[in-house]
N, C-alpha and C positions, 0 to 999 in steps of 0.2 A: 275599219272605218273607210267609206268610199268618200274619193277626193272630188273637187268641185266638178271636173270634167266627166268622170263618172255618173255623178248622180244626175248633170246635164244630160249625157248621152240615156241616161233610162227613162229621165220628162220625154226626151225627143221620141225615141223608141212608144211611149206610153201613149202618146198624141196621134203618132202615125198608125198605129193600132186603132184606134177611140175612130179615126177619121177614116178608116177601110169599109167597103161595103160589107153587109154579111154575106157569106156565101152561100150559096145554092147549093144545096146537100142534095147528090144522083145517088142513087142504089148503082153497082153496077151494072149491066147492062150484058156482062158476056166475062166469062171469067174460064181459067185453064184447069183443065185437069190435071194435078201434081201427080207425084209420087208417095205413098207410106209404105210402109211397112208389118208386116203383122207380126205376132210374138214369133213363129218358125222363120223370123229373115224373109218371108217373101213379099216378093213387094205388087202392091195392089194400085187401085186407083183414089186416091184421095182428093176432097175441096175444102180449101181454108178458106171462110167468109169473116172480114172483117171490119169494122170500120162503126161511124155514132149513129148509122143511119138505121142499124140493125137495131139502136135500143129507143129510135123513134119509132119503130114497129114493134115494139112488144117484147123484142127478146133481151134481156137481162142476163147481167152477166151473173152466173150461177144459176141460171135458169132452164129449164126443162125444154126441147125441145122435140115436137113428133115431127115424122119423116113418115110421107106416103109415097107412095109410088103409081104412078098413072101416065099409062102409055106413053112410054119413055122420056116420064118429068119425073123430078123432084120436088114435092108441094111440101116446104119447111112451113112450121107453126108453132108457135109460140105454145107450149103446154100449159095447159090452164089445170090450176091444183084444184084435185076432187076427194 
C-alpha cells in the first residue's frame, strides 16, 4: 500500500508529464558502423537501427524488411506481404 507522500509524489510526477510538450520524433541522421560477428568468429561490419520512429515508417517489429543496394546506399524498405 503506498503512503500519502508516495501517491502525492506520482499526481506530482503524473501532472508534470500531462504538462511536457510532445516531442519531435528525428530519424537519425548519421549513425556508426559497429562490429558483428559471423558464425566462424569473424567479425564483419554491422548497423543496429533503433528507435519508434522506424514503426512510424512502416517497419514493425516482426516485420519483413528488403535491403537494396545502390551506388554505395542502403535503401531499407519495409516488405510488403505478397
Amino acid at each position: 500500500m503506498l503512503t500519502p507522500e508516495q501517491i502525492a509524489a506520482a499526481d506530482a510526477a503524473d501532472l508534470a508529464r500531462q504538462q511536457r510538450a510532445p516531442r519531435r520524433r528525428r530519424p537519425p541522421q548519421q549513425c556508426t558502423v559497429g562490429c558483428g560477428h559471423s558464425a566462424n568468429g569473424k567479425r564483419m561490419p554491422a548497423l543496429r537501427l533503433a528507435g519508434r520512429w522506424m514503426e512510424e515508417l512502416g517497419f514493425a517489429i516482426g516485420g519483413k524488411v528488403r535491403v537494396r543496394v545502390r551506388d554505395g546506399e542502403l535503401v531499407l524498405s519495409a516488405a510488403t506481404e505478397d
